[in-house]
C-alpha positions as CSV (number, residue, x, y, z in Angstrom):
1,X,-7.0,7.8,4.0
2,X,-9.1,9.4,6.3
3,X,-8.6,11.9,9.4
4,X,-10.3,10.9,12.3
5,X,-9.6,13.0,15.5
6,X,-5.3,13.4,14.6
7,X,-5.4,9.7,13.4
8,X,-5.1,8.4,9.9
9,X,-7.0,5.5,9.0
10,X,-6.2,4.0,5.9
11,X,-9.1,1.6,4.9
12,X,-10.3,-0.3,1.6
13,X,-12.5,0.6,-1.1
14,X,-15.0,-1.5,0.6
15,X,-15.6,1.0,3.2
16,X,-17.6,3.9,2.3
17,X,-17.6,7.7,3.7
18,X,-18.8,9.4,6.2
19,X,-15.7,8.0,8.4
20,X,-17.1,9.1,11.8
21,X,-15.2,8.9,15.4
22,X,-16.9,7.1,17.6
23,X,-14.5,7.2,21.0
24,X,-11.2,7.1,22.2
25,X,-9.8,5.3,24.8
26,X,-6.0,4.7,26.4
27,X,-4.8,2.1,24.0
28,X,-6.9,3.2,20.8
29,X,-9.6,5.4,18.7
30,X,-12.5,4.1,17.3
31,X,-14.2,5.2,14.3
32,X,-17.4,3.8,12.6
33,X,-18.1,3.2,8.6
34,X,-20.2,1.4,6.6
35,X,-19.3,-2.0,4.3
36,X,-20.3,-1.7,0.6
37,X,-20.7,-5.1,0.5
38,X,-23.0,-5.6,3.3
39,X,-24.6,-2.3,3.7
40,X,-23.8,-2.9,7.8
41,X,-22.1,-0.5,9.5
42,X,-19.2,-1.3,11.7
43,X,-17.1,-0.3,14.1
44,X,-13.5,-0.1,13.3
45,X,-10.5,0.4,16.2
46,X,-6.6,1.5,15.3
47,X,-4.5,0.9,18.4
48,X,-1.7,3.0,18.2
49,X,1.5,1.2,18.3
50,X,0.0,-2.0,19.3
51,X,3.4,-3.5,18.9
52,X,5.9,-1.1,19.8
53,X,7.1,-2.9,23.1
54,X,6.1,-6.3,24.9
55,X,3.4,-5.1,27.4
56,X,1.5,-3.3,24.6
57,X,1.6,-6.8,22.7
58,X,0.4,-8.2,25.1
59,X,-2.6,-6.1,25.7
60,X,-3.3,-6.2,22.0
61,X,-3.4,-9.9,21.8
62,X,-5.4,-9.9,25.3
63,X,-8.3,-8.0,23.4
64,X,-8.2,-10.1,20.7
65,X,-7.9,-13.3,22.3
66,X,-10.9,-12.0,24.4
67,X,-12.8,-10.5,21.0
68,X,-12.7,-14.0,19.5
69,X,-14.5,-15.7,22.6
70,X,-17.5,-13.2,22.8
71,X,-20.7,-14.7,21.1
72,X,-23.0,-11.7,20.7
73,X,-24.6,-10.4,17.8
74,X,-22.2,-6.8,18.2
75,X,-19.0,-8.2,18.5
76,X,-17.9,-10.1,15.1
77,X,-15.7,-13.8,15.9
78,X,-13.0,-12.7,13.6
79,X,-11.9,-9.1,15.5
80,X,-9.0,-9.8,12.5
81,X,-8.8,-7.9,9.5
82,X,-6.4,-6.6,7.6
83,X,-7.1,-4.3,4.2
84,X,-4.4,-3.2,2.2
C-alpha cells in the first residue's frame, strides 16, 4: 500500500517503488510506477468512488469507453486492470 497525496493505492508486487504523484484532477489522482515485468513505467489513476452514485458511473465508464478507442503509443487499449 502506498500513500500518494491522502490516497492509498494498493497495487501488486509487479509494481515497483518509487510510487510518485503525478496530478490530480476532479474525479481522480494519478500516480506513476514502474512494471517489473516490463521495465516501462506507467501511469496509474484511482477515481475515488467511481461507483458511488449513477452519474459518477457514468463518467467512469465514459473515460473508459473513450480509453479503449484511442490508438496512440501513450494510452494502453486495455485502460482495465485489476491487481489484487
Amino acid at each position: 500500500m502506498y500513500n500518494v497525496l491522502g490516497n492509498i493505492f494498493e497495487l501488486s508486487s509487479k509494481y515497483i517503488p518509487p510510487i510518485q504523484p503525478v496530478g490530480r484532477g476532479a474525479y481522480g489522482i494519478v500516480c506513476c510506477a514502474t512494471n517489473s515485468e516490463t521495465n516501462e513505467e506507467v501511469a496509474i489513476k484511482k477515481i475515488a468512488n467511481a461507483f458511488d452514485n449513477r452519474v459518477d458511473a457514468k463518467r467512469t465508464l465514459r473515460e473508459i469507453k473513450l480509453l479503449c478507442h484511442m490508438d496512440h503509443d501513450n494510452v494502453i487499449s486495455d485502460p482495465i486492470s485489476i491487481d489484487e
